[in-house]
Steps between C-alpha positions, in 0.01 A plus 500: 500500500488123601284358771514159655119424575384176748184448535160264452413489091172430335424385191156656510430855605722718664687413867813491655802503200204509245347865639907638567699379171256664217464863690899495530558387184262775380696754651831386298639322769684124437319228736652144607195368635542169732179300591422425847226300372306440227113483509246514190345786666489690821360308823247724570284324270454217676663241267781438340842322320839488537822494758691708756875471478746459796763748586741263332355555166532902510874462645579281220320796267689748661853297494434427115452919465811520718685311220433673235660779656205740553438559873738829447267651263175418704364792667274415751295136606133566531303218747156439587288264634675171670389196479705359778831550747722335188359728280590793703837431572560401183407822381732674771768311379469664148461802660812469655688355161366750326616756735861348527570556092287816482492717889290779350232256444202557713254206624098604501279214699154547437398288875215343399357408833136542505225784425198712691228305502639172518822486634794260463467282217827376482667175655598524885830598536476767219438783638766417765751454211381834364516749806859273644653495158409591185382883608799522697696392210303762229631857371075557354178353659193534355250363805110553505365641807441180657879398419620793609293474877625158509891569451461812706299344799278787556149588338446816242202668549655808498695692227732526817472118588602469136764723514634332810462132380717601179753672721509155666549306188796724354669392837550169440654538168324671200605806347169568313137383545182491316193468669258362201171583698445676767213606713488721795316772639555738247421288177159559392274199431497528134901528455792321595802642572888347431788653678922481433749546732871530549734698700443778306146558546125325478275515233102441470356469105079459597315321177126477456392114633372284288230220517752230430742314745691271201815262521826630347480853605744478783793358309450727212518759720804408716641451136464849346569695825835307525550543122443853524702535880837367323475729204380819663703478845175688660183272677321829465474515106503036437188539746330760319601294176406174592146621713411621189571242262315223703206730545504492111541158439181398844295792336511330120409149678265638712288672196558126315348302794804300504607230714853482406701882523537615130846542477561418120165732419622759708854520455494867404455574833786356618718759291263756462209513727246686417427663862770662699477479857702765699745396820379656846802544712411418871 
């Protein structure tokens, strides 16, 4: 398998293309990574080196790929965070070259938008560009719950208000969806539940919380639930998969008191995690 992945690199620690490549690559899978930018570590820390690249830059990337006659043989483009409106359409333009040499490719867009707790932290216009476009334009999303509120207009207190908001999303375009966290009346206070769903059915995997909100988690798991979506055909069985791998690789950096998420030190779990969390159909 062959995936096309744009997104934000680091050279330090593990975000954006530098959280998605490794776990994919882990799981046998051939990666063409293309930088949307290229920092010396993640932002969150305050400081920091290096550039962000213009949309021109990844559609020369992707028209250089294009020549060497590979786009056929590319299964799916994996996005995430955008650093502006170039860099998004940019990326829908592979999407759609991509899709012209190879139509059983799918498109996942991770919508990086914003989060509970502090909400949008992306440039204005974003999150516009996400809900108008780039969701519209995706087979797989992989929102958190404040994504998935945003794109669907409506709060999710509720399983039900969940339920409903999802419902909303898959009308404007996606076939499956991944709700990385979720928190509603049901979830007790010392879990966190993630929930898949597609036309055939919804899904809820509930893991044990842990005392650790990290960078990089996000993308590696939009990463290995898309990985395991296009091999497996069934959102049911690359949720319960990929819940339980990143649950593995927080719990081993959560017991190491680390900053950055342990992906290298925990790779096992990314194959072969150690807990196996069962799917809840809803």
């Amino acid at each position: 398998m062959n995936l096309l992945s744009i997104q934000s690199h680091v050279a330090y620690g593990h975000v954006g293309n530098a959280a998605a490549v490794f776990p994919l690559q882990r799981l046998g899978i051939e990666v063409w990574p293309i930088h949307t930018v290229q920092f010396s570590n993640h932002t969150g820390y305050g400081a920091w080196t290096g550039r962000v690249f213009d949309g021109a830059t990844i559609n020369e990337l992707i028209g250089g790929i294009a020549e060497r006659g590979a786009l056929p043989r590319c299964d799916g483009v994996l996005s995430g965070y955008m650093g502006g409106a170039d860099i998004g359409v940019a990326i829908l333009d592979a999407v759609a070259a991509v899709k012209a040499a190879n139509p059983e490719a799918l498109y996942c867009c991770d919508p990086v938008i914003g989060d509970v707790g502090r909400g949008v932290f992306v440039r204005p216009g974003i999150p516009e560009f996400m809900r108008d476009h780039a969701v519209r334009r995706a087979d797989v999303i992989t929102p958190n719950q404040f994504e998935l509120e945003y794109l669907a207009g409506r709060t999710t207190a509720t399983l039900a208000d969940a339920i409903a908001a999802v419902e909303a999303v898959h009308a404007m375009g996606p076939r499956a969806i991944l709700v990385t966290s979720l928190h509603n009346d049901e979830t007790p206070d010392d879990a966190v539940d993630l929930m898949a769903s597609t036309a055939q059915g919804r899904w809820r995997v509930r893991t044990p919380k842990l005392p650790i909100s990290i960078n990089g988690a996000g993308d590696a798991i939009a990463a290995l639930f898309f990985a395991q979506y296009l091999r497996t055909g069934s959102a049911a069985e690359a949720l319960a998969r990929a819940a339980s791998s990143i649950f593995g690789i927080l719990k081993r950096t959560t017991d190491a008191g680390s900053r950055e998420i342990l992906l290298i030190e925990a790779q096992d779990e990314i194959v072969a995690p150690t807990r196996l969390f069962a799917v809840e159909p809803l």
